[in-house]
Steps between C-alpha positions, in 0.01 A plus 500: 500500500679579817608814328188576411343468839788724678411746224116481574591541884690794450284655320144409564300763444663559147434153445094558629494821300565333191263249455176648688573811248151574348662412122632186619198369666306563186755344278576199695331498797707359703880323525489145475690158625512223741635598824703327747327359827813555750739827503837530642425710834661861389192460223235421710450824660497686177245233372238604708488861340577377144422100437619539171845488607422079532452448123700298354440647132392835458323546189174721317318447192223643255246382267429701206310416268669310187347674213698808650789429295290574184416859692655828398503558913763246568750677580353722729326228684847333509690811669135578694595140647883561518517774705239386735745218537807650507516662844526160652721331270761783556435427888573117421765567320706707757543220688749341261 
């Protein structure tokens, strides 16, 4: 998590770019988890221009509807969804 924030710091507006991208917010609306109450102090600052950095779990999801997987369209709904997706995922994952 730590690494995660430092990554987020450095790199906030990446960060904001990925998940307020039009695709994104239609997918998934928005990223979700609980978030912590108290920062250390070199986070607090950044906190103010992106609160997300206090979540503890940083997560999205979509509900499609289950007789999809009966549809011909599956798979392009799937990668419609993936790649909407992916821009942050490859953000989260550069922090590892």
């Amino acid at each position: 998590l730590k690494k995660l924030r430092e990554h987020i710091a450095a790199h906030a507006r990446s960060f904001t770019e990925a998940y307020t991208d039009e695709a994104f917010v239609e997918k998934f609306g928005s990223i979700q988890g609980e978030q912590h109450k108290r920062l250390p102090a070199d986070l607090q600052q950044v906190a103010e221009k992106e609160p997300l950095i206090a979540n503890k779990q940083f997560y999205y999801t979509a509900w499609l509807e289950p007789l999809l997987i009966l549809k011909p369209e599956l798979p392009d709904v799937l990668m419609q969804y993936y790649r909407a997706g992916r821009p942050l995922n490859v953000f989260l994952r550069q922090a590892f």
